[in-house]
C-alpha positions, 0 to 999 in steps of 0.5 A: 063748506063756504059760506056766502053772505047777503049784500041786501039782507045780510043773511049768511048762506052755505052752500056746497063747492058745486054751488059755490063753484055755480054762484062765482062763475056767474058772479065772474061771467056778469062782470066780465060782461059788464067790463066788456060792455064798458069797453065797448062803449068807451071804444064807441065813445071815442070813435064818434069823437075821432069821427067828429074831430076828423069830420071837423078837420076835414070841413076845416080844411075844405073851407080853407081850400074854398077860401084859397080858391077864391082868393086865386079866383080874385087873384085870377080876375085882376091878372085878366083884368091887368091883361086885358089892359095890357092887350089894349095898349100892345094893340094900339102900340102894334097899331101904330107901329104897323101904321109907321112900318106901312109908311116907311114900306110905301117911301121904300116901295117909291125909292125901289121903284125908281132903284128898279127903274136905274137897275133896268138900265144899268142891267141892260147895258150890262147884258148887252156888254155880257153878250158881247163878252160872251160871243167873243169867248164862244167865238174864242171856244170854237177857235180851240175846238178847231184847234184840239180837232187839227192837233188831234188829227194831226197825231197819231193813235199812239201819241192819242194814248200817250197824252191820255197817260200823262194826263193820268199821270200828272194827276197822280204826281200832284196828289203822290205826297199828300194822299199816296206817299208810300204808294208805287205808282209807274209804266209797266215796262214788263213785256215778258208775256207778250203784252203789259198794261199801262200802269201800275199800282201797289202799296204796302204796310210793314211789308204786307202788300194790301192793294195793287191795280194793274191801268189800262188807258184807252183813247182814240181821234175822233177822225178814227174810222174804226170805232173801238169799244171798251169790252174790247180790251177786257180780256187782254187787261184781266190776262195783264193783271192776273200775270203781273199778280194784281188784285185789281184791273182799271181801264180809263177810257175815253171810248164810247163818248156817247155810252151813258153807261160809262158817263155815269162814273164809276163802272163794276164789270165784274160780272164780265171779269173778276175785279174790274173796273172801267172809268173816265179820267176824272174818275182815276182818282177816286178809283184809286183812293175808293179801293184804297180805302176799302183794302185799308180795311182789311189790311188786319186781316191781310197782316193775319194772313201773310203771318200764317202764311209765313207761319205755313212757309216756315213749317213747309221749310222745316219739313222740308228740312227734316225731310232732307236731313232725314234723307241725308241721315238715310243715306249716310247710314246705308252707306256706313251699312255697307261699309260696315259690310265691307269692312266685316267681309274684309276682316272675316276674309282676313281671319280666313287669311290668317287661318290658311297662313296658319295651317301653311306656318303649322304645316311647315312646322310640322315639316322643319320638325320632321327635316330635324328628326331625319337631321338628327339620324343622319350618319355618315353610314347611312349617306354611304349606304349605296354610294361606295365610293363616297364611303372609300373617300370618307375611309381615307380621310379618317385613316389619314386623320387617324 
């Protein structure tokens, strides 16, 4: 059994295992505690002391930033005080500037009054020879009106529409090089339907056609009783471009002076007939150039479709082809059908030939044989047998003979 002795009295115990067991677990329990408890103080220990070092820091850091800030709170003070002086002396800097400008603008103010003064008299003197100008030239405008109202008077309808045309014509010539180099731009002379238009417009790319106009021009003299309105032509123009194939029909008129409609720009009719436009003449230019540009932009497209159409043509043809060589192989081979028909017929009408030629030759055969047979038996007996002269004759020329 173990035995335990006394630290105080050193008097010796024994104790059984179940007590000894007890006393060292209480032994080892007590100083587990103790170690733990020391722990625990050791771990508060330096917790306060972290506290108070970082509390430490912290006054630390907070009383440097009290003293940076009134170091800046004194840096701050000059700087308003260095301002403040600064402020002063621009002042009175700006003051006496602003007091030599004020001076300077009354001399300038004293020396324009007396500009003004001269420019007055000169202004006036110029006015005056302006008006003068003026009537002269107004004078020389009604002098031209008067003459284009004689001149207009003077021509006839026809020769109205033709100068209308040529104006429209040359404004064309003057831009075809820059802006329309690969453009046809021409009369239409094509009077196979009954009527034609004026002009007519197309361009291509790579042989796809991607914009064509058909142009109609209309004017008339102002001494005209008879006032046309550019409805009036609409039908006839729309019939000129669906025959002529034109995408697009323009009238440049010059007709309804008056009409605010058509003075505006460009008008879509549209609603009246497919793709038609009508405009001033100084509008024919920016007509042709705004379609043009627009049908640019789906000149891809047009190019997609003018190869599947010629894609469609091909098949079309090639179907067609076929179509004839099969018709052309048809016929061909009912004709050698009936040929070979014909030619079976006249080969079995042969044989058929040839079997009758055969009986007849058999028949012959047969008949020569028999002829031969009956040849053979012939005597003179026999051939005398009724013809008792003959025999007499024979008689005697056997006798002789003998």
């Amino acid at each position: 059994m173990p035995e335990i002795k006394c630290p105080n009295c050193e008097k010796v115990f024994t104790v059984d295992e179940s007590g000894y067991a007890q006393i060292l677990k209480q032994v080892r329990d007590a100083e587990f505690e103790k170690e733990i408890k020391q722990r625990e103080d050791a771990d508060l220990k330096m917790a306060r002391l972290e506290q108070e070092r970082t509390h430490q820091d912290a006054l630390a850091k907070k009383e440097a930033a009290l003293a940076e800030k009134d170091r800046q709170i004194e840096q701050l003070k000059a700087q308003l005080e260095k301002a403040d002086t600064e402020k002063e002396l621009a002042v009175t800097k700006a003051t006496q500037e602003k007091e030599r400008e004020l001076s300077e603008k009354e001399n300038e103010i004293v020396k324009l009054k007396g500009d003004i003064d001269l420019q007055k008299k000169e202004d006036e003197l110029e006015k005056n020879n302006l008006i003068e100008v003026h009537k002269g030239e107004i004078k020389l405008r009604d002098e031209e009106i008067e003459r284009l109202k004689d001149f207009k008077a003077k021509l006839s309808t026809k020769m109205v529409g033709e100068s209308l045309e040529q104006h429209c014509l040359n404004q064309f010539n003057q831009l075809r090089m820059t802006a329309f180099p690969n453009s046809e731009f021409g009369k239409d002379n094509d009077a196979s339907s009954g009527s034609k238009g004026d002009f007519i417009y197309r361009e291509s790319s790579e042989g796809v056609e991607f914009i064509s106009i058909m142009f109609e021009m209309k004017n008339e003299m102002d001494t005209t009783s008879t006032k046309h309105k550019n409805e009036d032509f609409f039908k006839e123009l729309d019939k000129d471009r669906r025959e002529k194939k034109c995408e697009y029909a323009v009238l440049v008129s010059l007709l309804e002076a008056d009409n605010e409609l058509y003075n505006n720009g460009i008008v879509d009719v549209s609603y009246a007939y497919e793709k038609m436009f009508v405009v001033r003449p100084q509008f024919f230019i920016p007509i042709i150039s705004l379609l043009r540009n627009a049908a640019l932009n789906s000149l891809v497209y047009r190019k997609q479709l003018a190869e599947i159409q010629s894609q469609q043509v091909d098949l079309y043809n090639f179907e067609n082809n076929l179509m004839e060589f099969k018709g052309s192989f048809g016929r061909s081979v009912e004709l050698a059908g009936k040929n070979y028909t014909k030619a079976i017929d006249d080969i079995q009408k042969a044989i058929d030939n040839l079997k009758d030629v055969k009986e007849k030759l058999e028949l012959s055969m047969r008949q020569l044989n028999q002829a031969n047979n009956k040849l053979d038996d012939v005597s003179i007996k026999k051939l005398t047998k009724n013809a008792p002269s003959v025999k007499q004759m024979f008689d005697e020329i056997k006798n002789e003979e003998g």
